[in-house]
C-alpha positions in Angstrom: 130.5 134.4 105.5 132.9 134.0 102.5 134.4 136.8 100.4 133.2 137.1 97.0 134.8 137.3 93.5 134.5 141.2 93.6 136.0 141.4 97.1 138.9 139.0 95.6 139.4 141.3 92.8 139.9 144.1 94.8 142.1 143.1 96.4 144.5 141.8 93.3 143.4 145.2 92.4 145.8 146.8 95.1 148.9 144.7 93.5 149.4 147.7 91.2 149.8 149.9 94.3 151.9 148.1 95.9 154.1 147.6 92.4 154.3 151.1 92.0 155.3 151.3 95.8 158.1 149.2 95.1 159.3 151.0 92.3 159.1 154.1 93.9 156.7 155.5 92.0 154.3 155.8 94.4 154.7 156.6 98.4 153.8 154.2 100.7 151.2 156.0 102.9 148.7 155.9 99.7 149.1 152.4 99.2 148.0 152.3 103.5 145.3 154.8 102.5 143.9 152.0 99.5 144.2 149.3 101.9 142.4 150.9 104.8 139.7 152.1 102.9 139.0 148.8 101.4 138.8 147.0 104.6 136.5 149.5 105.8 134.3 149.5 103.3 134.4 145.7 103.4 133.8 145.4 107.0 131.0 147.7 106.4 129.5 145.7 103.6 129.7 142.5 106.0 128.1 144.0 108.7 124.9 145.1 106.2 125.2 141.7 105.2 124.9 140.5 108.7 122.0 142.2 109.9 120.1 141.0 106.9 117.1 139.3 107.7 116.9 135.5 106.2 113.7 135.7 103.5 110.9 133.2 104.3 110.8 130.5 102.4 107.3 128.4 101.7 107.8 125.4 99.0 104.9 124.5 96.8 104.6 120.1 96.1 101.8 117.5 96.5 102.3 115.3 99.9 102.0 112.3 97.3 103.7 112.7 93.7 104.3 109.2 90.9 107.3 107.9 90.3 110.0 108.7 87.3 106.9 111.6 86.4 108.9 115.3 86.3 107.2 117.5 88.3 107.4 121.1 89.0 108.1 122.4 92.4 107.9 126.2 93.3 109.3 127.7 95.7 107.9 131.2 97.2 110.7 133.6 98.8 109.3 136.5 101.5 112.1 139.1 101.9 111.6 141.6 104.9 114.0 144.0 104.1 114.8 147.5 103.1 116.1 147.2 99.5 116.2 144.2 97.3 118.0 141.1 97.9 120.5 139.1 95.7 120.2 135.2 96.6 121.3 131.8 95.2 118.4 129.5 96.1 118.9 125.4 95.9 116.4 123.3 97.2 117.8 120.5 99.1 115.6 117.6 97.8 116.1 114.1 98.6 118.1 111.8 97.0 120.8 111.9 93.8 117.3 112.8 91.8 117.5 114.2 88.2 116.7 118.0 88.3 116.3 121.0 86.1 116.9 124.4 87.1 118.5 124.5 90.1 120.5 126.7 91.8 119.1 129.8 91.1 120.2 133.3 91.6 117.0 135.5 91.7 116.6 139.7 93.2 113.6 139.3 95.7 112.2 142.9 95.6 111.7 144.4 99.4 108.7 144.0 101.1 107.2 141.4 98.4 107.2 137.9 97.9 109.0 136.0 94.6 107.8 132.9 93.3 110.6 130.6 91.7 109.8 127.0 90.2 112.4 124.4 89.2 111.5 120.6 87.8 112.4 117.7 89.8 112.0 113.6 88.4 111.4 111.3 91.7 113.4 108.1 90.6 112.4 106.0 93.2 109.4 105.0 95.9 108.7 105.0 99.3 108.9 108.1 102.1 111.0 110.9 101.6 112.0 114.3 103.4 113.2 117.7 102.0 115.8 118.9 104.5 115.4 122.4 104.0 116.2 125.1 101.6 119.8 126.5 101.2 120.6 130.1 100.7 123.1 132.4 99.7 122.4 135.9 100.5 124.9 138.5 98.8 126.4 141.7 100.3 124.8 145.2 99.4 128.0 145.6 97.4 128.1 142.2 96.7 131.9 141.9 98.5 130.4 139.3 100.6 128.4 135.9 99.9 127.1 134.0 103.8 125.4 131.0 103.1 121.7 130.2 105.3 119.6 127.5 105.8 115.8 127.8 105.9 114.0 124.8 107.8 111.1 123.9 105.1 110.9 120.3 106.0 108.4 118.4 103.9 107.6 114.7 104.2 106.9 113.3 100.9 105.3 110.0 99.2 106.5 108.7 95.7 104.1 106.3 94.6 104.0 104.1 92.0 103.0 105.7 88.3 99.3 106.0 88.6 98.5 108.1 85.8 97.7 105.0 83.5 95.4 103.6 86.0 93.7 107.6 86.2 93.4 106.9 82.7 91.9 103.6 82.7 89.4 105.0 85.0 87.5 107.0 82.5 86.8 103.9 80.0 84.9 100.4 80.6 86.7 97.7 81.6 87.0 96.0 78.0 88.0 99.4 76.7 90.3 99.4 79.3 91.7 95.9 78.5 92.3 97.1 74.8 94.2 100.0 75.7 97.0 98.0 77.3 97.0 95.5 74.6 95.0 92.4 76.0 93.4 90.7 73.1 90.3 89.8 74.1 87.4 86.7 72.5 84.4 88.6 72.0 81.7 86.4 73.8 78.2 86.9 73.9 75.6 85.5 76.5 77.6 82.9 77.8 78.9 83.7 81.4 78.0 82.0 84.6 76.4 84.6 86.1 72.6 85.4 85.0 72.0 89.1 84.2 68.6 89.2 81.6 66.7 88.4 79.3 66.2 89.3 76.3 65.1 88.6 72.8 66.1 85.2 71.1 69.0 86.6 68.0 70.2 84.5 65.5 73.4 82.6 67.0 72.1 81.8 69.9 72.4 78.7 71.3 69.6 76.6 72.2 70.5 76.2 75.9 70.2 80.2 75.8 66.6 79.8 75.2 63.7 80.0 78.1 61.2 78.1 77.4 58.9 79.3 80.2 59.3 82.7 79.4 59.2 81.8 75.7 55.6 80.2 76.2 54.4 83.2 78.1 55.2 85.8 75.3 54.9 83.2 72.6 58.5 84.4 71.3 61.5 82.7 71.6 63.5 84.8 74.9 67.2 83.8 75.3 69.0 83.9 78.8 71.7 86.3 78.6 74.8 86.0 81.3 77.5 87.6 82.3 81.2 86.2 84.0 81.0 85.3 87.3 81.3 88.4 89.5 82.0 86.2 93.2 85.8 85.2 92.1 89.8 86.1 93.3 92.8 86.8 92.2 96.1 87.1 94.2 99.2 88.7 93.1 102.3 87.3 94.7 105.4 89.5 93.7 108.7 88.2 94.3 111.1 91.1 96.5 114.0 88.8 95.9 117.5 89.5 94.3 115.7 88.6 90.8 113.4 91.4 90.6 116.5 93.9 91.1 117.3 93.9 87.4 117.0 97.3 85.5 115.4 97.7 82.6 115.3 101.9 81.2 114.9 103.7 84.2 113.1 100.8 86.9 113.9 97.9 88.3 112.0 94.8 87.2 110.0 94.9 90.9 108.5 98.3 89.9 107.9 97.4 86.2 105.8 93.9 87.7 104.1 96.3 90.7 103.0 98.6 88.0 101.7 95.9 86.1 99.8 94.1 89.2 98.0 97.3 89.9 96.7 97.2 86.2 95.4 93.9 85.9 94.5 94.5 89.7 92.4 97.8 87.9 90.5 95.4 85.7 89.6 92.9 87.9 88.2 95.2 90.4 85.9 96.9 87.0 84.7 93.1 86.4 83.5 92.5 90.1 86.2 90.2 91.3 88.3 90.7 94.3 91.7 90.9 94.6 94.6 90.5 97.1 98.2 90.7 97.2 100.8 89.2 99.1 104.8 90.2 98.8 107.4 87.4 99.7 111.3 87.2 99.5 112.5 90.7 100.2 110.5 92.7 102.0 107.1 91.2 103.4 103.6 92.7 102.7 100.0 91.2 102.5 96.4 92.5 101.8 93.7 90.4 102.0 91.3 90.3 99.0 88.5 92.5 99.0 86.4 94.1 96.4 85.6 97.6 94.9 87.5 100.2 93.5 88.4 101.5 96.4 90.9 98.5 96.5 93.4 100.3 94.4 93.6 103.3 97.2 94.8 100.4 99.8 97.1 98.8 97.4 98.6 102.2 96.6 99.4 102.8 100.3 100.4 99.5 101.4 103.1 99.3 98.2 104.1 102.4 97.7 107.1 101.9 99.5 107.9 98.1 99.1 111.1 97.8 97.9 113.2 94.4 96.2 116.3 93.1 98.4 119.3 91.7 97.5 118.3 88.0 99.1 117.1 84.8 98.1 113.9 84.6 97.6 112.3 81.3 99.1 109.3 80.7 97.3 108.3 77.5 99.6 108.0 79.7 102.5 106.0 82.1 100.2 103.2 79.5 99.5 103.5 78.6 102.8 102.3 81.7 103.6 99.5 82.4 101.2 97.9 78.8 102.1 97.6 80.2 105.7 96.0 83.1 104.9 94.1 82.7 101.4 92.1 79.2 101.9 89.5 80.0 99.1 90.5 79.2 95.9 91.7 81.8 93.4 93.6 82.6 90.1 97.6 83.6 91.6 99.6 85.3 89.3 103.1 85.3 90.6 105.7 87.6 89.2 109.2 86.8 89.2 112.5 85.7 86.8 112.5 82.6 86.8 116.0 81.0 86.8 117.4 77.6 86.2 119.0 77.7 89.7 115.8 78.1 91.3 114.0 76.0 88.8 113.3 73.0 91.4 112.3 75.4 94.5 109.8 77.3 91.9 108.7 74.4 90.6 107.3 72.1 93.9 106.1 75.8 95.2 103.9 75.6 91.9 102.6 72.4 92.7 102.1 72.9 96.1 100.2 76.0 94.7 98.1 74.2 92.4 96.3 72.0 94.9 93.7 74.5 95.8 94.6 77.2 93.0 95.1 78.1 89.5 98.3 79.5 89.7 99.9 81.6 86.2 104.0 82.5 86.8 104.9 85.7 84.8 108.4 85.3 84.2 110.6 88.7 83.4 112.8 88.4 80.8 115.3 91.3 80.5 115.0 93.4 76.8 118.5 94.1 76.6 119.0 90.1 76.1 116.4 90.0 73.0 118.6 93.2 71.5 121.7 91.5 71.7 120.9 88.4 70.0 119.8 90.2 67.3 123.4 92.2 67.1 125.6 91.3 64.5 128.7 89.5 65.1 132.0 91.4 64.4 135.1 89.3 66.9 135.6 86.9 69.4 134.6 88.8 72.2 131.2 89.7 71.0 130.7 85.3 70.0 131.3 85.0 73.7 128.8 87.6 74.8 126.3 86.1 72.2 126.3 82.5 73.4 126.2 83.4 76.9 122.9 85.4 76.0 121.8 82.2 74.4 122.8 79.6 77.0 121.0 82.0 79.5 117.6 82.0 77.2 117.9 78.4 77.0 118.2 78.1 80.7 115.0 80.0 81.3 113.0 78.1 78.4 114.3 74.9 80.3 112.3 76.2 83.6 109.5 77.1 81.5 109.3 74.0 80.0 109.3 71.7 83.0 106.2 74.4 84.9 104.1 74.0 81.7 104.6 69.9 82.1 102.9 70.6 85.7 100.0 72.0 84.1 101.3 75.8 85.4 100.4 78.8 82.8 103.9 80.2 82.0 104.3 83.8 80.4 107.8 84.9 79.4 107.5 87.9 78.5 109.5 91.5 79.1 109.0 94.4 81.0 106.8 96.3 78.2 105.0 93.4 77.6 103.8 92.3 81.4 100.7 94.5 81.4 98.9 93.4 78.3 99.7 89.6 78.7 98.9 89.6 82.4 95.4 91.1 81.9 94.9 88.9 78.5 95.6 85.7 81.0 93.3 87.1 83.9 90.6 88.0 81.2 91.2 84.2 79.3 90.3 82.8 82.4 87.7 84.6 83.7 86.1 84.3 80.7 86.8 80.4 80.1 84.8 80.1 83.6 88.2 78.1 85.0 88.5 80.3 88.2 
């Protein structure tokens, strides 16, 4: 129990007393009487204060909530007393997260229950626990502040930002594919797969046309097929040191996880399956399987991977995904690719390539394409702008000698990883090189 700022004024309040005391003005027995009667009617405030029963507390929040989304989370106060209650309410959340509206001081009404809400931005994944709630009840005659703690522990789940995928749900898959940006060869009747037939139209080819079923209905009938539906694709994310750049508000690791789980999305809407496997960092693996329900396991086995601050040894990585993913597939392996790594990367892309078609999604950070296209004003910003350059040239070096190896290279940034990642799947797919 703490005094508070009325209490501390009263009693700078009696330093007028005793002044006049002092002078004379005043005898001393009324400055006793003041005194005394303060004390007592603080002691009596603190023990009202004391026997006040700590409000119930219930907190309103999803078990599982997307990260860097705001979100609101309510509170609900119960207080069980005779008269209202002045409180300061703060939620003890986890983590150094942004948050709006918090503390709060609110009047819960006797005998009735309050609801409060504040806003709360997770910034990062994986499990999480809220403490409890702190409170800080305030004297009758507010002379007195005690602080409390209510146990409302809550385990909670940050996932990664599902929303686009929740929206990708409601459209087809080329729909889908548009909306992040993949430019996509319109096609027609020239898949793998054979779905119907149908009609000869003009443009079709004569290797479309069934001449059996032609004769029958004496009118030309054209085959019409679809992309092979029996094919893989395995994501293999890097958790290494690389992946802990920043670019706004995530890391490069959650900008390429958000990214897998789109082109992931699509694959799953065209048939295919699809696996993952984590290397470098931390360690995960999911065998491919197909279905939407694919996403749900990927969501739960990811949601709290996390990069590292190691070495990422992509030899032991392929050494890895050979032993468990013998079938031939389509591996897209995200990563930032640098020139000290370049000749590690590289034989892990050719050991790659012997059973798969592998693609290596490079990361390039967006605050290097803004500052080469800063002017020059002094030295010091020359020196910043060539290092940018010798760094870009590094990377195109890399680049250059995977391409020469016959790997698919994309160097792109952040922003652009979802649309050029589902392009390259779709390219492909639809090329029939899986």
């Amino acid at each position: 129990m703490t005094p508070a700022p009325a209490l501390v004024v009263a009693l700078l309040a009696l330093a007028a007393p005793g002044l006049a005391v002092a002078l004379g003005w005043m005898p001393a027995g009324a400055l006793a009487v003041l005194a005394l009667g303060l004390v007592a009617v603080a002691a009596v405030d603190a023990r009202q204060l004391a026997r006040l029963p700590t409000p119930d507390v219930a907190r309103e929040l999803p078990a599982i909530v997307p990260v860097g989304v705001e979100r609101e989370v309510a509170l609900r106060l119960r207080h069980a007393g005779s008269g209202a209650l002045l409180v300061d309410v703060h939620d003890l959340h986890p983590g150094a997260w942004p948050v709006r509206a918090l503390p709060q001081r609110v009047s819960v009404p006797a005998q009735r229950e309050l609801r409060l809400s504040y806003r709360l931005t997770p910034a990062e994944r994986g499990r999480f626990e809220f403490a409890a709630c702190a409170l800080r009840l305030h004297s009758p005659l507010r002379l007195w502040c005690q602080q409390r703690r209510v146990a409302v522990g809550q385990l909670l789940r940050v996932y990664p930002n599902f929303a686009p995928l929740a929206r990708l749900a409601l459209v087809g898959a080329e729909q889908a594919s548009r909306t992040l940006g993949a430019h996509l060869k319109r096609r027609r009747g020239e898949g793998t797969d054979f779905q119907q037939l149908r009609e000869y139209r003009l443009g079709d080819s004569l290797r479309q046309i069934d001449w059996k079923a032609s004769q029958r209905v004496r009118k030309l009938v054209s085959r019409e097929y679809q992309d092979e539906r029996n094919q893989q694709v395995m994501l293999l994310l890097d958790t290494g040191r690389r992946m802990l750049a920043r670019d706004d508000l995530l890391s490069h690791f959650d900008h390429g996880l958000n990214a897998a789980l789109m082109v992931a999305w699509i694959a799953l809407r065209q048939g295919d399956a699809v696996g993952l496997l984590a290397a470098g960092g931390d360690a995960r693996f999911v065998a491919p399987r197909r279905g939407l329900g694919t996403i749900d396991v990927l969501l739960n086995a990811l949601f709290d991977l996390q990069a590292q601050a190691v070495a990422t040894d992509y030899l032991d990585a392929v050494a890895t995904l050979a032993m468990r993913q013998p079938r031939r597939c389509l591996v897209l392996l995200l990563t930032n690719a640098r020139d000290e790594d370049a000749e590690d990367l590289l034989a892990a892309v050719r050991q790659l390539q012997r059973r798969h078609l592998v693609c290596v999604a490079s990361l390039r950070e967006a605050i290097v394409d803004r500052g080469l296209q800063q002017p020059v004003r002094n030295l010091d910003e020359a020196i910043h702008l060539g290092a940018m350059a010798q760094y870009i040239e590094q990377r195109q070096r890399v680049h250059a000698a995977l391409r020469a190896h016959g790997a698919d290279v994309l160097d792109v940034t952040c922003a652009q990883l979802p649309a050029a990642l589902v392009s390259h799947y779709l390219a492909m797919k639809r090329a029939a090189r899986l």
